[in-house]
PDB file of N, CA, C and O in Angstrom:
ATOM      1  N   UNK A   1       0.839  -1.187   0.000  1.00  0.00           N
ATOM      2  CA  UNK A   1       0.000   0.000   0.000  1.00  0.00           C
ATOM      3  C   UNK A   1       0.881   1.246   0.000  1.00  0.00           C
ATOM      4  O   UNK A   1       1.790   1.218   0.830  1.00  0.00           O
ATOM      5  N   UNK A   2       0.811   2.124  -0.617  1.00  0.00           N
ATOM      6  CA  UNK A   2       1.375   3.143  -0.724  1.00  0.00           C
ATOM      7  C   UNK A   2       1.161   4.243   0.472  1.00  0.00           C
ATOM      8  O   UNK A   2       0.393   4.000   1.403  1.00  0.00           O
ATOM      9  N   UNK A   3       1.900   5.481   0.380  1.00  0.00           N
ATOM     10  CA  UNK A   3       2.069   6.341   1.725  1.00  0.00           C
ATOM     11  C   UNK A   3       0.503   7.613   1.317  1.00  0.00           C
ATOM     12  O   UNK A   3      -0.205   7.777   0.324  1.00  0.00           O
ATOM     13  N   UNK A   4       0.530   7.878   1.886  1.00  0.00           N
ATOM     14  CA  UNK A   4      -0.458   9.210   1.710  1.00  0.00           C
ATOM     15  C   UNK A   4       0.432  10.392   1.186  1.00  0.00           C
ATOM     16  O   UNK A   4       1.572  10.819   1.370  1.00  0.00           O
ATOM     17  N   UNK A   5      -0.564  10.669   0.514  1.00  0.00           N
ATOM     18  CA  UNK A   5       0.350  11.842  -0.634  1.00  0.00           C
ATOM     19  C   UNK A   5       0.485  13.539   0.750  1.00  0.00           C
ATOM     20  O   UNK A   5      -0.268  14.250   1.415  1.00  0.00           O
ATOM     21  N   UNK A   6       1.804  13.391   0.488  1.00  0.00           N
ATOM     22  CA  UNK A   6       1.909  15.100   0.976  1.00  0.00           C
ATOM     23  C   UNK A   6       2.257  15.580  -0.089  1.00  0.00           C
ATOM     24  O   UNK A   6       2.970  15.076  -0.957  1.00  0.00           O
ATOM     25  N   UNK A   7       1.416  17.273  -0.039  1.00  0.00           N
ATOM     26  CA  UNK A   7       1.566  17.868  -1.505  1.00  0.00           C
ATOM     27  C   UNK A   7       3.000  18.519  -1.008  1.00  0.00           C
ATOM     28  O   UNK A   7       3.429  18.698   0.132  1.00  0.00           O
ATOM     29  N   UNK A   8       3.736  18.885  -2.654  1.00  0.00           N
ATOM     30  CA  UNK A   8       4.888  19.711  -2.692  1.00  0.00           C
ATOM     31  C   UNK A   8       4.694  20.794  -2.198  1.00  0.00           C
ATOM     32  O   UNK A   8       3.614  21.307  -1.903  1.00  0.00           O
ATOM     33  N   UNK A   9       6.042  21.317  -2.048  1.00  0.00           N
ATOM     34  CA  UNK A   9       5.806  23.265  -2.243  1.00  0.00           C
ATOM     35  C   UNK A   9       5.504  23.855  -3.381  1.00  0.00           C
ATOM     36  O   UNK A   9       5.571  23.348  -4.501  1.00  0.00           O
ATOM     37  N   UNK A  10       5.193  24.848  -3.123  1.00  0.00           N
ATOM     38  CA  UNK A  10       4.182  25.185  -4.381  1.00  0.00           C
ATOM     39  C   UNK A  10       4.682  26.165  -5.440  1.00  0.00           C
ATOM     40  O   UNK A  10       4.254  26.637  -6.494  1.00  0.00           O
ATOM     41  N   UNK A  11       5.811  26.264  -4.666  1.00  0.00           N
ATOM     42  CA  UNK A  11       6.914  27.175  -5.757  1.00  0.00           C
ATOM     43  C   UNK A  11       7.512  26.276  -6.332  1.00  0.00           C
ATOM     44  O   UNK A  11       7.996  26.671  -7.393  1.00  0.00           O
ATOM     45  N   UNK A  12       7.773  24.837  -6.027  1.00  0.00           N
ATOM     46  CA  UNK A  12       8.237  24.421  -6.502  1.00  0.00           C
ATOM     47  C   UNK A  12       7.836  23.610  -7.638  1.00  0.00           C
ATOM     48  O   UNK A  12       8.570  23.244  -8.555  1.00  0.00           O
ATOM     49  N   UNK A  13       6.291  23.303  -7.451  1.00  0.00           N
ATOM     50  CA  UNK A  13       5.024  23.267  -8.765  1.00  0.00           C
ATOM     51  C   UNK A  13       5.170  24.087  -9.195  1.00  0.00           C
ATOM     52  O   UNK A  13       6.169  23.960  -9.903  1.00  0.00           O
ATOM     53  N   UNK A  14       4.749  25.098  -9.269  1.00  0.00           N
ATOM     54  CA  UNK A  14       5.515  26.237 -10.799  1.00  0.00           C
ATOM     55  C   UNK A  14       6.405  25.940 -11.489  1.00  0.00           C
ATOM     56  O   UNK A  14       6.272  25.930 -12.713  1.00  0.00           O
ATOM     57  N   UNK A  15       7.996  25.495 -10.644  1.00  0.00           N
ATOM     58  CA  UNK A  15       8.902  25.168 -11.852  1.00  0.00           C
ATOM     59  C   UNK A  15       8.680  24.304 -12.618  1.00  0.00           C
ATOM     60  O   UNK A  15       9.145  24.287 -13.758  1.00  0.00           O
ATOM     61  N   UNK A  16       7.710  23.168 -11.994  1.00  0.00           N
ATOM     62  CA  UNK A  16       7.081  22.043 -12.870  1.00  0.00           C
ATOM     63  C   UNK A  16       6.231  22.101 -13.796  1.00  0.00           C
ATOM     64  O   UNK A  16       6.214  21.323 -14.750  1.00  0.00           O
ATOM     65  N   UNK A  17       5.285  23.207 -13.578  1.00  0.00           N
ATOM     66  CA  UNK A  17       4.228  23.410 -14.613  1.00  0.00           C
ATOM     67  C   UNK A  17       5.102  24.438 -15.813  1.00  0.00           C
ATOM     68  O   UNK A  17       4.778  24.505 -16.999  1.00  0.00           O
ATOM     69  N   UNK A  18       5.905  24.959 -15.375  1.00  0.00           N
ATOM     70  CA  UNK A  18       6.670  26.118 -16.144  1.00  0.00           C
ATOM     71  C   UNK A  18       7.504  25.238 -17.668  1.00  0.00           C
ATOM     72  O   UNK A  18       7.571  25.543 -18.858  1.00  0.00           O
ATOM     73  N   UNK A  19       8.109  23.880 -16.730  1.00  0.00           N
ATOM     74  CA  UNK A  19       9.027  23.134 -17.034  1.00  0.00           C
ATOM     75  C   UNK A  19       8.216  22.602 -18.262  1.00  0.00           C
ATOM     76  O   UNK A  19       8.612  22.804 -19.410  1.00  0.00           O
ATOM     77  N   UNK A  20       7.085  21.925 -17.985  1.00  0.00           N
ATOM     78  CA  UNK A  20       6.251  21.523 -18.926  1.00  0.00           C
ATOM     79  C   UNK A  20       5.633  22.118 -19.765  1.00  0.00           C
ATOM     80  O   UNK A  20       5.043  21.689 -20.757  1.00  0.00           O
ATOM     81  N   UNK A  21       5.770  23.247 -19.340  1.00  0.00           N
ATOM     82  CA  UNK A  21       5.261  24.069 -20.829  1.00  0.00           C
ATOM     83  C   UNK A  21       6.248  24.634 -22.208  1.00  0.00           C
ATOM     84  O   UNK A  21       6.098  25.003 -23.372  1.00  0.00           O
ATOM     85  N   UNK A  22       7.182  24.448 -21.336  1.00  0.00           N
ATOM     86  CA  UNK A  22       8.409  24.977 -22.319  1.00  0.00           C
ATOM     87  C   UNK A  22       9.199  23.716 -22.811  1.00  0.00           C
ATOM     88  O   UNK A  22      10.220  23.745 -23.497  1.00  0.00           O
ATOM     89  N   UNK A  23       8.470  22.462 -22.285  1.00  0.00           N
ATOM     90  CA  UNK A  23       9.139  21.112 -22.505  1.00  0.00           C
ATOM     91  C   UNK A  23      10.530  21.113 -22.147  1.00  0.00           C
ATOM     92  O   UNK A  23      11.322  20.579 -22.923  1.00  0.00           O
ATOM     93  N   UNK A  24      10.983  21.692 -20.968  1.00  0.00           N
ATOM     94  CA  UNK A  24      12.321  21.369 -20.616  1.00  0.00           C
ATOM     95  C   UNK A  24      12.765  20.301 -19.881  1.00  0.00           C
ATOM     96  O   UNK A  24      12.076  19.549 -19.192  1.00  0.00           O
ATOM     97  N   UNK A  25      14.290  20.260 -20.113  1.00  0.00           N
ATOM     98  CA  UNK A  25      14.704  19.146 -19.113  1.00  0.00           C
ATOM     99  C   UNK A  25      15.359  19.148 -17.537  1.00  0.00           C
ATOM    100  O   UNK A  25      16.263  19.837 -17.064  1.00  0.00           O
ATOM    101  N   UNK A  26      14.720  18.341 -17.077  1.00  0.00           N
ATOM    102  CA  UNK A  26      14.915  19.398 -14.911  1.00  0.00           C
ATOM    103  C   UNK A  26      15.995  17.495 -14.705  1.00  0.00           C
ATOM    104  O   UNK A  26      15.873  16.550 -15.484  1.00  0.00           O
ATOM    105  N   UNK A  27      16.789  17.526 -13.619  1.00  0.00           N
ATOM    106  CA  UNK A  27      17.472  16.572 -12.959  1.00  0.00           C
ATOM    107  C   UNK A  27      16.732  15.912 -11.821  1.00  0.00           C
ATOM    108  O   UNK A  27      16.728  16.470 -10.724  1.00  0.00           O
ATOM    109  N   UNK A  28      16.269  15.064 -11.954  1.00  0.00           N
ATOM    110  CA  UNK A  28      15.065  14.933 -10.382  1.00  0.00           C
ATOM    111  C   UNK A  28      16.153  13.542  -9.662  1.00  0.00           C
ATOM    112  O   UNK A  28      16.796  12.707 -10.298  1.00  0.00           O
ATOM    113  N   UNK A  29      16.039  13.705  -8.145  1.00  0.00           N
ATOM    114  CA  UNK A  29      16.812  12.562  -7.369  1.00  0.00           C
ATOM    115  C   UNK A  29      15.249  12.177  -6.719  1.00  0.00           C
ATOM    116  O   UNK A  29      14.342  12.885  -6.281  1.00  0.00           O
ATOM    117  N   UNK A  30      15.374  11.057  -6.845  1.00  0.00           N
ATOM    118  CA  UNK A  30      14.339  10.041  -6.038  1.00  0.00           C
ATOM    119  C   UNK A  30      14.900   8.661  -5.700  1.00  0.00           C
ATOM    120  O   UNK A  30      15.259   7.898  -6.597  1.00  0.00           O
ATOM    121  N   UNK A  31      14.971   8.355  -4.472  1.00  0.00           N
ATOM    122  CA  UNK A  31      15.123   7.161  -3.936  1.00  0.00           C
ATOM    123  C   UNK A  31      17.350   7.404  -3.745  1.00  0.00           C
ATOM    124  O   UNK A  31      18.053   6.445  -3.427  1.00  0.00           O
ATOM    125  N   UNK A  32      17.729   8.310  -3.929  1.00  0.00           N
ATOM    126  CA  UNK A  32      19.344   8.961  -4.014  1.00  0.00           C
ATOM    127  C   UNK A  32      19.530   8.271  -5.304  1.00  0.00           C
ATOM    128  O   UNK A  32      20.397   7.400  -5.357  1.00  0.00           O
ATOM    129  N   UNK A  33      18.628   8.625  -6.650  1.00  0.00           N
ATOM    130  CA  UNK A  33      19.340   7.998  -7.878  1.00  0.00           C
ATOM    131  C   UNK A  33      18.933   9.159  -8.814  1.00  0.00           C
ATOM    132  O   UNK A  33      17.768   9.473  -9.057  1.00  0.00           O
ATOM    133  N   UNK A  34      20.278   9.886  -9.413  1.00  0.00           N
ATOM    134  CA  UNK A  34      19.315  10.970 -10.340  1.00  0.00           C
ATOM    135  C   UNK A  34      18.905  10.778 -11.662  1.00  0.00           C
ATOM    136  O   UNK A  34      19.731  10.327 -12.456  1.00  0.00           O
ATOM    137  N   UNK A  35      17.782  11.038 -12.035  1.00  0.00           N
ATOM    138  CA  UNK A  35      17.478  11.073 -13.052  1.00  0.00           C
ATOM    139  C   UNK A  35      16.885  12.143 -14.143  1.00  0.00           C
ATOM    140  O   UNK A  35      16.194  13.008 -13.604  1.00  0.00           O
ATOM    141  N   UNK A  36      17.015  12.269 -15.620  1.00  0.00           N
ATOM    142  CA  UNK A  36      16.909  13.900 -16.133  1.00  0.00           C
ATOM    143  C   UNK A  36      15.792  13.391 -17.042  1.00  0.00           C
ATOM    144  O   UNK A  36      15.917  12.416 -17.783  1.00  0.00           O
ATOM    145  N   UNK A  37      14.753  14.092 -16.930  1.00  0.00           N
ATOM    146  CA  UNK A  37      13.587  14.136 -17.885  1.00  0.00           C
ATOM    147  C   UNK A  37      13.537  15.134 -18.512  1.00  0.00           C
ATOM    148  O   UNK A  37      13.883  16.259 -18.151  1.00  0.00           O
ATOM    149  N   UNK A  38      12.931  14.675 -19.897  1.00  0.00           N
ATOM    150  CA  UNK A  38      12.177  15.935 -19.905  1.00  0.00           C
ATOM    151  C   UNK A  38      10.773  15.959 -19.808  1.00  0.00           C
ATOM    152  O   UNK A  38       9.985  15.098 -20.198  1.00  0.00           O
ATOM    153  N   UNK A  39      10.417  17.577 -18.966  1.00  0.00           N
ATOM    154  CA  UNK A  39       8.845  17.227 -18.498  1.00  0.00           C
ATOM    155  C   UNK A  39       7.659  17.596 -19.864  1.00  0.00           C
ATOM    156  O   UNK A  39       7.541  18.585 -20.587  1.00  0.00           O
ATOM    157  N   UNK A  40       7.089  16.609 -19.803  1.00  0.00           N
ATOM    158  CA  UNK A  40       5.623  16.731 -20.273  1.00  0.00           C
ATOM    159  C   UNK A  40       4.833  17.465 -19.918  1.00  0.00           C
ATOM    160  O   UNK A  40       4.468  18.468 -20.531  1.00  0.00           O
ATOM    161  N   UNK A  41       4.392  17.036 -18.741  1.00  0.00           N
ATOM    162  CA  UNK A  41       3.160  17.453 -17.821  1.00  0.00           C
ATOM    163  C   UNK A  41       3.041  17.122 -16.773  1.00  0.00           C
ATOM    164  O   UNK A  41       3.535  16.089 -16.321  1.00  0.00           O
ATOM    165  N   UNK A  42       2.319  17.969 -16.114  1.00  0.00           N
ATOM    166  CA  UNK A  42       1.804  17.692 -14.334  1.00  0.00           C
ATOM    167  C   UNK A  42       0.667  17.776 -14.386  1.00  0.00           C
ATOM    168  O   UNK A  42       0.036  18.431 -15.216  1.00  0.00           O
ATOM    169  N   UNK A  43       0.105  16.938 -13.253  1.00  0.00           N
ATOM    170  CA  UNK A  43      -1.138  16.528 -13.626  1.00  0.00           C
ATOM    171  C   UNK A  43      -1.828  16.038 -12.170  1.00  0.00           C
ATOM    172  O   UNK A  43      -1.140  15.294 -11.472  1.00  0.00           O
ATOM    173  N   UNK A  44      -3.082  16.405 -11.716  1.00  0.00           N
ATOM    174  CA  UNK A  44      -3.558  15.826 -10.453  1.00  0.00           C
ATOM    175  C   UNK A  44      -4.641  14.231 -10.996  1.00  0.00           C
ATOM    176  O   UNK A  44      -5.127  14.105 -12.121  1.00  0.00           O
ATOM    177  N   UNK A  45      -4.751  13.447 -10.119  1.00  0.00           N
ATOM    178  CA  UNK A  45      -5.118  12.497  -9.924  1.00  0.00           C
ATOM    179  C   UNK A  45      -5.896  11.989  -8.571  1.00  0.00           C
ATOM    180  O   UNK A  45      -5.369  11.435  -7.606  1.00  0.00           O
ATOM    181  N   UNK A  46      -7.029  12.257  -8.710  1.00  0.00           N
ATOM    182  CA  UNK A  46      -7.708  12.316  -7.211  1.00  0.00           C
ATOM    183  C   UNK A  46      -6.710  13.136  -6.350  1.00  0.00           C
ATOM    184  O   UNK A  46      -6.184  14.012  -7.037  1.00  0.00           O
ATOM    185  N   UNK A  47      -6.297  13.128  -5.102  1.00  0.00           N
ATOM    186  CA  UNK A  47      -5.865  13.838  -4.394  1.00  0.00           C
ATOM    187  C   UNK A  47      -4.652  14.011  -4.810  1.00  0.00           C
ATOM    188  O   UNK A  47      -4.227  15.051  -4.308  1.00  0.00           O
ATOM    189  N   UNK A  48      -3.629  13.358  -5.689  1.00  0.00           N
ATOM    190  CA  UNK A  48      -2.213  13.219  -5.656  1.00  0.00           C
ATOM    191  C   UNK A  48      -1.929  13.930  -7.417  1.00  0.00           C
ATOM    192  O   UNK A  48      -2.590  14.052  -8.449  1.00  0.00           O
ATOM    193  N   UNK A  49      -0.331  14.305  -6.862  1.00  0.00           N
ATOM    194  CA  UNK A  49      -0.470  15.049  -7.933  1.00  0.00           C
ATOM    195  C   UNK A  49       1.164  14.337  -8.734  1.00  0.00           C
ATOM    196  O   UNK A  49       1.934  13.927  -7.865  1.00  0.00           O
ATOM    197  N   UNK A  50       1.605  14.205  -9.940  1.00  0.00           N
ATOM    198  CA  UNK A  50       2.303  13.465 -10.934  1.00  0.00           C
ATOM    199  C   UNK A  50       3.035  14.460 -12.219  1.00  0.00           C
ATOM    200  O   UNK A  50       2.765  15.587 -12.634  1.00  0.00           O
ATOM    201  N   UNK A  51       4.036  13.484 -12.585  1.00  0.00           N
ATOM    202  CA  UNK A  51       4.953  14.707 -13.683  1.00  0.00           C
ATOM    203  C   UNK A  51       4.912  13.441 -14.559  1.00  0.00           C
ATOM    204  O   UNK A  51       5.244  12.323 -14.165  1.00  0.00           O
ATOM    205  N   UNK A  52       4.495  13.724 -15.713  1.00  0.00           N
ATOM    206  CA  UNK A  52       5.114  12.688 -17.132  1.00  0.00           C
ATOM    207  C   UNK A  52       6.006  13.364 -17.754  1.00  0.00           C
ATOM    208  O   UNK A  52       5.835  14.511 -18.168  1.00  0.00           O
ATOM    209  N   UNK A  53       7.137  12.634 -17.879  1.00  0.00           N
ATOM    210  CA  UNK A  53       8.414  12.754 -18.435  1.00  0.00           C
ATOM    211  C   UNK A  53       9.181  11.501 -19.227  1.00  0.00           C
ATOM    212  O   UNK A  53       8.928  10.347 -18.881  1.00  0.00           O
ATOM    213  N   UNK A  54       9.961  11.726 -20.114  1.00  0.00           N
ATOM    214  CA  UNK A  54      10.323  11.350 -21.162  1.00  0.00           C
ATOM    215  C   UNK A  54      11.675  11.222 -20.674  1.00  0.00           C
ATOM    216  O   UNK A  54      11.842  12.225 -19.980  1.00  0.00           O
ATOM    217  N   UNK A  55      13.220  10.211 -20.654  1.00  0.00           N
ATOM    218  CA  UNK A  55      14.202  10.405 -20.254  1.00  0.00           C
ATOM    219  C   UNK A  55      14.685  10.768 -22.064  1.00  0.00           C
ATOM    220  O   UNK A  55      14.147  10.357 -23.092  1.00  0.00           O
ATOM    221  N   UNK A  56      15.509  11.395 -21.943  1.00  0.00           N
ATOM    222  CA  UNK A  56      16.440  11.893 -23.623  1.00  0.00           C
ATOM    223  C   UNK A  56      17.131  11.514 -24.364  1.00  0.00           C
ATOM    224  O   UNK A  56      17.261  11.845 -25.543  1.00  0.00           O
ATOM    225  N   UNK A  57      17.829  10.540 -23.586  1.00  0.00           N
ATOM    226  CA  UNK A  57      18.712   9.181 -24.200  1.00  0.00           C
ATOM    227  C   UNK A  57      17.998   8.281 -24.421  1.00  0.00           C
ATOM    228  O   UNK A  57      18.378   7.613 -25.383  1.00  0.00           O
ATOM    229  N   UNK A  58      16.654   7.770 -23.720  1.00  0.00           N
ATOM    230  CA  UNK A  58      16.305   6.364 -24.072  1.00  0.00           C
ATOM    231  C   UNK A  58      14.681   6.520 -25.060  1.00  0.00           C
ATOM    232  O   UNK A  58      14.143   5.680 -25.781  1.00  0.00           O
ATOM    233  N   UNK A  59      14.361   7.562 -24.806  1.00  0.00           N
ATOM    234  CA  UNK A  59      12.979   7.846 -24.714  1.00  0.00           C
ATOM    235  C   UNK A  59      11.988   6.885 -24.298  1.00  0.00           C
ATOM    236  O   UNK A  59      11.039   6.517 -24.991  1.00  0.00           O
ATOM    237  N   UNK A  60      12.301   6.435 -22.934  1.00  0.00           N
ATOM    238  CA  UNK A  60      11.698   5.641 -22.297  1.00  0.00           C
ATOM    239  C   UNK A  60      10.985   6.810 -21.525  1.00  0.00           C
ATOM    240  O   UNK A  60      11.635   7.830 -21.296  1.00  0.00           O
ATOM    241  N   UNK A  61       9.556   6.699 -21.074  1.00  0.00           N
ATOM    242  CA  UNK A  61       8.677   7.174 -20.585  1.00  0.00           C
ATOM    243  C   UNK A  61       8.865   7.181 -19.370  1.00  0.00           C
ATOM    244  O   UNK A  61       9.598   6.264 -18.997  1.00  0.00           O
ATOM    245  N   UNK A  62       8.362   8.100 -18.295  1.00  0.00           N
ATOM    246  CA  UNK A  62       8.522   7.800 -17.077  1.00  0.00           C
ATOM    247  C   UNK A  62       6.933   8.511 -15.695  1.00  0.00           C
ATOM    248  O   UNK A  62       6.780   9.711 -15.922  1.00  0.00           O
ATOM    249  N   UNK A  63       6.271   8.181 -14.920  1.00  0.00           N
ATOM    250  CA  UNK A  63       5.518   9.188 -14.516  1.00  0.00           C
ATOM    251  C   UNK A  63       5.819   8.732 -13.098  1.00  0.00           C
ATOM    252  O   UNK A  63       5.833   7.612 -12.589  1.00  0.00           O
ATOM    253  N   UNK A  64       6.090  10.118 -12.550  1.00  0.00           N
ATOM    254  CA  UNK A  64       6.803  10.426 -11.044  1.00  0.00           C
ATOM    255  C   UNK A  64       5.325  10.981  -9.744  1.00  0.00           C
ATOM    256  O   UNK A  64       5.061  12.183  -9.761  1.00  0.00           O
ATOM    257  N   UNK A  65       4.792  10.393  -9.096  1.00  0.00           N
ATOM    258  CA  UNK A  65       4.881  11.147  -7.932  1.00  0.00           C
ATOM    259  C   UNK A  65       4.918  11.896  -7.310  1.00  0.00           C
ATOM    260  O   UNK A  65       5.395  11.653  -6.201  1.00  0.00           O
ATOM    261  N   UNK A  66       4.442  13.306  -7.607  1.00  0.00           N
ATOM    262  CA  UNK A  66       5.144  14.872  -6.965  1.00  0.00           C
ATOM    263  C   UNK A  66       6.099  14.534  -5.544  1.00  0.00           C
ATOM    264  O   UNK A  66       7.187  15.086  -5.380  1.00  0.00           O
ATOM    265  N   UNK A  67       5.433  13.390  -4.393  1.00  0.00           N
ATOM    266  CA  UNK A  67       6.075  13.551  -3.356  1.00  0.00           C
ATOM    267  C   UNK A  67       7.244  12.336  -3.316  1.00  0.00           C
ATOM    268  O   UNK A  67       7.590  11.711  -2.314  1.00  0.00           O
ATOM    269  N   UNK A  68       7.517  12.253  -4.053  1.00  0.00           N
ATOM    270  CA  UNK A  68       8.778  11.067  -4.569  1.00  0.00           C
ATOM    271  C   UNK A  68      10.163  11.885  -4.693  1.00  0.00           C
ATOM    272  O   UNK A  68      11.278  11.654  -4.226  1.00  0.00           O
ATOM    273  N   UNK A  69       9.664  12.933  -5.501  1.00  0.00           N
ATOM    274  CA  UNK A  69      11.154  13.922  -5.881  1.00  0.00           C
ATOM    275  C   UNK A  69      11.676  14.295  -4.393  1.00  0.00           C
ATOM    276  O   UNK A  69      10.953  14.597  -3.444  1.00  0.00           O
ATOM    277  N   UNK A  70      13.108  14.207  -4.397  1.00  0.00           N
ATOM    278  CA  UNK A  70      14.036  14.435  -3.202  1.00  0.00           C
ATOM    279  C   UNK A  70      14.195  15.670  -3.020  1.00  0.00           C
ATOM    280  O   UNK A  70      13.960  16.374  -2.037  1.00  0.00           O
ATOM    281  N   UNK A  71      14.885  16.058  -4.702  1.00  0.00           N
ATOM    282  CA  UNK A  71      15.147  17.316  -5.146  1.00  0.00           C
ATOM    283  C   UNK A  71      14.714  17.316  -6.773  1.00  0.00           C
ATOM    284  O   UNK A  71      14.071  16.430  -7.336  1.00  0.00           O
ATOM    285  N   UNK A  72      15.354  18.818  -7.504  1.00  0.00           N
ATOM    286  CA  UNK A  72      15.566  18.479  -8.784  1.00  0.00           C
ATOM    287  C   UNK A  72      16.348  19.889  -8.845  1.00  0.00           C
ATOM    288  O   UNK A  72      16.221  20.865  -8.105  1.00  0.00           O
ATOM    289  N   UNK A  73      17.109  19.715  -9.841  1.00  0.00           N
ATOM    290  CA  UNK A  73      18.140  20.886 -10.442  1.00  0.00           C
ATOM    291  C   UNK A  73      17.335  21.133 -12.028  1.00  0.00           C
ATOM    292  O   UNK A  73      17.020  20.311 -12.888  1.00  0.00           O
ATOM    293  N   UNK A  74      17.182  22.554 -11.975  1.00  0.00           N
ATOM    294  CA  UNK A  74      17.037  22.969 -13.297  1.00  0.00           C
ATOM    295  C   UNK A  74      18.677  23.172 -13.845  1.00  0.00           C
ATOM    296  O   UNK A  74      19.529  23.603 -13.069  1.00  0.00           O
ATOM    297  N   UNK A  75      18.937  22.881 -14.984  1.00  0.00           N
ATOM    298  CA  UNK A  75      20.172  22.979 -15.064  1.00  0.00           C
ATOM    299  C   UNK A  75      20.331  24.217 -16.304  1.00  0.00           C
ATOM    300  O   UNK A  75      21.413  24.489 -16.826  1.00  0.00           O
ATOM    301  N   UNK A  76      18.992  24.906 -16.655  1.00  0.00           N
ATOM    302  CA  UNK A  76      18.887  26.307 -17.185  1.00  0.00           C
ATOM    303  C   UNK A  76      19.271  27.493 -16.472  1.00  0.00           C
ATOM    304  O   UNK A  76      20.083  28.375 -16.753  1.00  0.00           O
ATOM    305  N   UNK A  77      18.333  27.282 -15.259  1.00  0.00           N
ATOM    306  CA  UNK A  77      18.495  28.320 -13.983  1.00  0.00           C
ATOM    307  C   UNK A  77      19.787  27.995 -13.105  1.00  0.00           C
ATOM    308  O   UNK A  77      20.225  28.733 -12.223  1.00  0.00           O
ATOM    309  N   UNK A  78      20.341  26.727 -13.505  1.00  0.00           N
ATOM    310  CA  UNK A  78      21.153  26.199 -12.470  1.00  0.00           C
ATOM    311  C   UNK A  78      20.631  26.930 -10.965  1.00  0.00           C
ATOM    312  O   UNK A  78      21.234  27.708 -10.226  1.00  0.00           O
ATOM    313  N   UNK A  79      19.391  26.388 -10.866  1.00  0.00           N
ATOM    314  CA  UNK A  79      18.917  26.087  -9.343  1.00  0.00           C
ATOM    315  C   UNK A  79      18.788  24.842  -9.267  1.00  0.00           C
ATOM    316  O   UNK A  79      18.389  24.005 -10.077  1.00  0.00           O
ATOM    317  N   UNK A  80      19.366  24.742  -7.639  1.00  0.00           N
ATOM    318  CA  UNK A  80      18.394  23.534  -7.112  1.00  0.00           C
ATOM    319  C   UNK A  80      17.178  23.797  -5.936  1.00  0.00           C
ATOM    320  O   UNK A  80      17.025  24.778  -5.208  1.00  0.00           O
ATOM    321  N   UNK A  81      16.324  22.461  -6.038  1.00  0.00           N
ATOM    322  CA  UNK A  81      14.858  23.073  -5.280  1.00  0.00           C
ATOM    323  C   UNK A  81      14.652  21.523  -4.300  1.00  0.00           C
ATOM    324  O   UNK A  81      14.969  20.414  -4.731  1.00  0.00           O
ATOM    325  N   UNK A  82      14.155  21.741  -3.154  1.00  0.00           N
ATOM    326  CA  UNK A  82      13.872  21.189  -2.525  1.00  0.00           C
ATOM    327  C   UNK A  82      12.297  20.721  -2.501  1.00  0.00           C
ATOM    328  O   UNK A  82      11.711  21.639  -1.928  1.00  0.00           O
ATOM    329  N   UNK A  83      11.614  19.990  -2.762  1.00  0.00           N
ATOM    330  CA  UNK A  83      10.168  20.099  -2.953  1.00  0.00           C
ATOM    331  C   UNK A  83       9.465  19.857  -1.600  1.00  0.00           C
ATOM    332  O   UNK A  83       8.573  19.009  -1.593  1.00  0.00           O
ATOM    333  N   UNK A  84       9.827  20.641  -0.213  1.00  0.00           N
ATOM    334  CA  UNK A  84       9.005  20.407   0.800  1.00  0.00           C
ATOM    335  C   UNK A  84       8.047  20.890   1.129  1.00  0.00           C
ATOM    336  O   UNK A  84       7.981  22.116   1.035  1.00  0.00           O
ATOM    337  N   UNK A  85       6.949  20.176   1.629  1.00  0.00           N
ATOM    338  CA  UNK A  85       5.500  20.054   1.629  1.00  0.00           C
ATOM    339  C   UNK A  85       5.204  22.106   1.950  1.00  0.00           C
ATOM    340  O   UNK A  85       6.054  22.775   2.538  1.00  0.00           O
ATOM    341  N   UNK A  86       3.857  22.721   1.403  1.00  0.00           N
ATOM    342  CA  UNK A  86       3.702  24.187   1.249  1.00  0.00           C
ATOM    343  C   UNK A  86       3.452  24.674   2.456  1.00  0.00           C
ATOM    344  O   UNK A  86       3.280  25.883   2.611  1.00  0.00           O
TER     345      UNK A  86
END
């Protein structure tokens, strides 16, 4: 059974919805393994909310979790963001 969704910070949904609109590619660490998508879309799902992303080398598909991400580095802005709960 899975955990109960805590939502992100909400600045940090912006960079996600931002990300996806401009189809960019963000660095996300989940589980201490990084991985670089590029984002599709964010998207809610009953209470929980999700990123579809595409990796660039494989174009293997991927859909994340909002509360899975550790971190993620835009590597445009060269920020990094912490996604803790708003």
């Amino acid at each position: 059974m899975e955990k109960p969704y805590i939502p992100i910070s909400c600045s940090v949904y912006d960079v996600l919805e931002v990300a996806a609109m401009k189809k960019r590619r963000l660095i996300f660490t989940i589980g201490g393994i990084e991985q670089e998508l590029l984002v599709l879309d964010v998207y809610a799902r009953g209470k929980e909310e999700y990123l579809e992303g595409v990796d660039p080398l494989t174009n293997i598909p991927h859909i994340l979790r909002l509360d899975t991400i550790e971190s993620l580095f835009d590597p445009v802005d060269q920020k990094l963001y912490s996604p803790k709960a708003c």
